[in-house]
C-alpha positions as CSV (number, residue, x, y, z in Angstrom):
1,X,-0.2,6.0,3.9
2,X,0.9,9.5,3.9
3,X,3.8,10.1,6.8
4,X,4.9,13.9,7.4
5,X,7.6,14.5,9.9
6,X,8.9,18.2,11.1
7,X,12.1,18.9,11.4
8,X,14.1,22.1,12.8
9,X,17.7,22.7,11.7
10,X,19.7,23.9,15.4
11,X,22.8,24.6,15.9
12,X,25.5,22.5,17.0
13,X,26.3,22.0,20.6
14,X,29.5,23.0,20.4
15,X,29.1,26.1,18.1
16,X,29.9,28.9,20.1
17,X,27.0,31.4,20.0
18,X,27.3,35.2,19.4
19,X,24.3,37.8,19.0
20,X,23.6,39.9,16.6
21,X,24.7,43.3,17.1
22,X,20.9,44.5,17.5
23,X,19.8,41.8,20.1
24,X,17.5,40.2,17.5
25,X,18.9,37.1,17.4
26,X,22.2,35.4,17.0
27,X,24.9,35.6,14.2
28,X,24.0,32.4,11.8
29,X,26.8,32.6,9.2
30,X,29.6,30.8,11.0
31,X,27.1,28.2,12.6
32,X,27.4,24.6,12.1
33,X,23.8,23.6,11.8
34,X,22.3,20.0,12.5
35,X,19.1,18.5,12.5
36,X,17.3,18.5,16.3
37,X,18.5,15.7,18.4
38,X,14.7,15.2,19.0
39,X,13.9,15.0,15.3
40,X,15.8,11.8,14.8
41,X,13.7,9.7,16.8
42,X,10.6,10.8,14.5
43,X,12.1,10.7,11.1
44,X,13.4,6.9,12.2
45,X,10.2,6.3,13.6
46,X,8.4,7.0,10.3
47,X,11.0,4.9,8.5
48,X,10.1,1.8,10.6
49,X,6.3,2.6,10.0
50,X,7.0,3.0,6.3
51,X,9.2,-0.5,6.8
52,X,5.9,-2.2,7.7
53,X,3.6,-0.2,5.3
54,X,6.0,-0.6,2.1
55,X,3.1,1.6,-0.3
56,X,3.6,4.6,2.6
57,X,5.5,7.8,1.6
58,X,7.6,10.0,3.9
59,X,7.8,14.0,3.5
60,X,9.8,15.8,5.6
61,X,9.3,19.4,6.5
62,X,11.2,22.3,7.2
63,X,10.3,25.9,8.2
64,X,13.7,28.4,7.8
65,X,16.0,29.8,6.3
66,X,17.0,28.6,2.8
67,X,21.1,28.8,2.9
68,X,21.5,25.5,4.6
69,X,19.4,22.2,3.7
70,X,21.5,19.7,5.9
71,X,18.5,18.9,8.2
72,X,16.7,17.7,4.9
73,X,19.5,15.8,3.2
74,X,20.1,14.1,6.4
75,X,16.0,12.6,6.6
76,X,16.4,12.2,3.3
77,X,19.6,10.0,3.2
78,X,18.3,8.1,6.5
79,X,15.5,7.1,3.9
80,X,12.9,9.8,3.7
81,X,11.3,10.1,0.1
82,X,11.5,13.5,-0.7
83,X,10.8,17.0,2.0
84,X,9.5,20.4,1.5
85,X,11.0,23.5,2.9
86,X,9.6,26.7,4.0
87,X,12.0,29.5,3.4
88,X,11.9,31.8,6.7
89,X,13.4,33.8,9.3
90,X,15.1,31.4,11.9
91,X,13.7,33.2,14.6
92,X,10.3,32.6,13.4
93,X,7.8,32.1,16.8
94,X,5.8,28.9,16.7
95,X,2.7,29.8,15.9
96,X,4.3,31.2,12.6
97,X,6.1,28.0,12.5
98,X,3.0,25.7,12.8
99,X,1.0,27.6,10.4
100,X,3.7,27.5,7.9
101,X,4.2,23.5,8.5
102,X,0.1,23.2,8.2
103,X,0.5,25.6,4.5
104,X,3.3,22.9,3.7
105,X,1.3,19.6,4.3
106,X,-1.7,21.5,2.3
107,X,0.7,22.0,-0.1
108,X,1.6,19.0,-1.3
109,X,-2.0,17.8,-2.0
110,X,-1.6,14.9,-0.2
111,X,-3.6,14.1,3.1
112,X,-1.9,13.0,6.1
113,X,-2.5,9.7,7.9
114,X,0.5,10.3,10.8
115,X,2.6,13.5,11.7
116,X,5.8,13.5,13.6
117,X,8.1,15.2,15.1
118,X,10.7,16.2,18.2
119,X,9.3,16.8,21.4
120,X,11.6,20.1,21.4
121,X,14.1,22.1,20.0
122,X,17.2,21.9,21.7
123,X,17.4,25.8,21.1
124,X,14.7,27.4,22.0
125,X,12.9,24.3,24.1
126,X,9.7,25.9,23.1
127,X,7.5,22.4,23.0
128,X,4.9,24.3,21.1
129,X,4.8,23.4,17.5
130,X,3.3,19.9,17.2
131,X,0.9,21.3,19.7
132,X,-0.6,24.3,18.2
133,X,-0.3,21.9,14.6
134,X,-2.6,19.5,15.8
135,X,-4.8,22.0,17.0
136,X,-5.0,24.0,13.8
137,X,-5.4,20.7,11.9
138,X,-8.0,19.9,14.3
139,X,-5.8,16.2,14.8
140,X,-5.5,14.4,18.2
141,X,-1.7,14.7,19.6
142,X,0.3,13.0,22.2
143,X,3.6,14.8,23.1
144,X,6.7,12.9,24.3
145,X,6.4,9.6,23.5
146,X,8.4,6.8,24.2
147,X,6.0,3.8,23.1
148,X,4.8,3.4,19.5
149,X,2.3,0.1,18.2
150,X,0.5,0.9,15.0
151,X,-2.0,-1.9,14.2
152,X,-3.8,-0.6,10.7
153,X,-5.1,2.7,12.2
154,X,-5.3,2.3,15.5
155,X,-2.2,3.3,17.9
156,X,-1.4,2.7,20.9
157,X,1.8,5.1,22.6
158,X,3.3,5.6,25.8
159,X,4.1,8.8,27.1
160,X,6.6,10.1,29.8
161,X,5.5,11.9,32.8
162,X,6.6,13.1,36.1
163,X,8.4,10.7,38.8
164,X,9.4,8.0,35.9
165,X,5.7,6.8,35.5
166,X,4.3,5.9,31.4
167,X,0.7,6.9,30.4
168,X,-0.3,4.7,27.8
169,X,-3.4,6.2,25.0
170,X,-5.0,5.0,22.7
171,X,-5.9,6.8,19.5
172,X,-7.0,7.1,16.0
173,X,-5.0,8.2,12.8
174,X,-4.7,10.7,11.7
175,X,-2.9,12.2,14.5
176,X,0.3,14.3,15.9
177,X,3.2,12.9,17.5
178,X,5.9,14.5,19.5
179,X,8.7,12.0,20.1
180,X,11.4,11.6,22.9
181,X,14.2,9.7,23.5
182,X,14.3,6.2,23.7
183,X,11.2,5.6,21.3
184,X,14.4,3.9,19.1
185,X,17.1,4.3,18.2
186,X,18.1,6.3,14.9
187,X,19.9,4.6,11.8
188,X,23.1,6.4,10.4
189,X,22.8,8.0,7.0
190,X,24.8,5.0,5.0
191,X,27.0,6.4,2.0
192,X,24.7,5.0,-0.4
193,X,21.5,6.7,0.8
194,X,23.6,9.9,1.2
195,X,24.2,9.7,-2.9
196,X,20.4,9.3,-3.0
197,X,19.4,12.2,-1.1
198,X,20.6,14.4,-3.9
199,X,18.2,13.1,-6.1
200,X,15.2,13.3,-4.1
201,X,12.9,15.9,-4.8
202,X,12.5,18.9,-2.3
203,X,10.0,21.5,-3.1
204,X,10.3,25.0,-1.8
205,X,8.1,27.5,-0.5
206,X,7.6,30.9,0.6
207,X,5.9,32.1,3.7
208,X,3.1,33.5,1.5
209,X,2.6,30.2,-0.2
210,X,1.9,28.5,2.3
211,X,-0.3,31.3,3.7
212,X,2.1,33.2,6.6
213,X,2.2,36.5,6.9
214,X,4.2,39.0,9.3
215,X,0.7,39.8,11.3
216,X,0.5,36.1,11.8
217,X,3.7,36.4,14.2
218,X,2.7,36.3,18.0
219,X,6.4,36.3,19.7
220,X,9.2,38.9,18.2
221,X,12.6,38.4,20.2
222,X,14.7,40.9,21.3
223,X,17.8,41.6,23.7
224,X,19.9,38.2,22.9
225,X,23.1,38.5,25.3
226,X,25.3,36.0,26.8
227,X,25.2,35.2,30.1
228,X,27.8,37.0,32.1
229,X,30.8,35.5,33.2
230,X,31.3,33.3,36.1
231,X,33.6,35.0,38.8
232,X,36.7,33.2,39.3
233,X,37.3,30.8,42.3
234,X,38.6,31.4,45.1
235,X,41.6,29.4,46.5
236,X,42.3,28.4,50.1
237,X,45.7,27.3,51.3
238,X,45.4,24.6,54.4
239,X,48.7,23.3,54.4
240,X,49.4,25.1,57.8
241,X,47.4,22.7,60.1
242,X,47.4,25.8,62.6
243,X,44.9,28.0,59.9
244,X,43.0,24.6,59.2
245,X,40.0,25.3,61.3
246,X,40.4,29.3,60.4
247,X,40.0,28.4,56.6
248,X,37.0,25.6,57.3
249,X,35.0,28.4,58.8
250,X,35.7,30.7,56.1
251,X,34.7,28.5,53.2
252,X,31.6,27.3,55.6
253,X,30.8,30.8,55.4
254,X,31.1,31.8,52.0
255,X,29.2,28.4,51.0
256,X,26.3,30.2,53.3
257,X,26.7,33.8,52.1
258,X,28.0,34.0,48.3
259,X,27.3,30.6,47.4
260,X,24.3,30.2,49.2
261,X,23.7,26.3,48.7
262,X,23.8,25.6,52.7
């Protein structure tokens, strides 16, 4: 049983972001990168399928840039056999992105019987890759799933949707998952596996390799800026009991006017 699972390398919640200087994107070289929140719940969820299926291999995929590898070592030393990254732009759109993870899978000559991965990036919140993957693969897909039971190659998942309420499908591998939390809960990376990771093999590729091109690029980003500032508050002294009423009506009134939430 052949397992893929897609990962993206964000960066850290509490890096502080900067944009380039041209608005194209954002200055990567001080960033503390980590693998997609998201992503966890499919690489462990490919672990506990390969747990069950001990013959079953697990490839982990990556589409970007080339300087950092931690989202790889890190599926790797949770127990992933070995991975494959794309080297790219990380401001690659997703349709670039999809056809560079297809190239990938093609790549490695082997054919796949489940593919995984993060419902979203916690970066751009896109929750387009698996989507247009599946569709290029021409492979059914079911996108935030909470529920996995894999009985030889029949599944059965449960999905979240509006109000709280699961759907439940069943379907045929291979297919495309996109997971979301509380499918399970991820395994550390223990010392020992992390020692292992180095040894595993991870191929590399270039966007021509795996068949990309610049004309295949649907999105190109531009004007990256922070968000302005947040006015200061304002401050109200009520101490006098004779202004209290004054200063009630004020605040009512600047809750109506500048606020605007009554």
């Amino acid at each position: 049983m052949n397992i893929f699972v897609c990962v993206k390398q964000v960066p850290d919640t509490e890096t502080k972001i900067t944009p380039t200087g041209d608005g194209s994107f954002i200055e990567t070289a001080s960033i503390k990168w980590i693998m997609n929140p998201y992503d966890e719940f499919a690489v462990e969820q490919a672990l506990l399928v390969k747990q069950l299926n001990p013959a079953a291999t697990v490839t982990v995929l990556r589409v970007g840039s080339v300087k950092d590898t931690e989202a790889l070592r890190t599926a790797m030393a949770m127990g992933a056999d070995d991975a494959a990254l794309v080297e790219a732009a990380d401001n690659l759109d997703s349709y670039s992105i999809a056809k560079a993870l297809k190239g990938a899978i093609q790549k490695t000559g082997k054919s796949p019987d489940l593919i995984l991965a993060g419902k979203q990036a916690i970066d751009d919140d896109a929750l387009q890759v698996p989507q247009i993957l599946a569709q290029m693969l021409n492979l059914p897909s079911v996108s935030v799933i909470v529920g996995f039971e894999l009985s030889g190659s029949a599944l059965k998942v449960r999905r979240e949707v509006e109000g709280g309420a699961l759907e439940v499908y069943e379907l045929a591998t291979p297919c495309v998952l996109a997971c979301n939390k509380g499918l399970n809960t991820p395994r550390y990376a223990s010392l020992p596996g992390i020692m292992k990771a180095k040894k595993k093999p991870m191929a590399q590729y270039s966007l021509a390799d795996v068949g990309v091109s610049e004309s295949d690029r649907r999105v190109k980003y531009s004007q990256f800026k922070l968000p302005p500032e947040k006015p200061p508050g304002k401050k109200f002294d009520a101490t006098d009991a004779g202004k209290q009423r004054e200063l009630v009506s004020q605040v009512v009134g600047l809750l109506r006017t500048e606020a605007k939430i009554i």
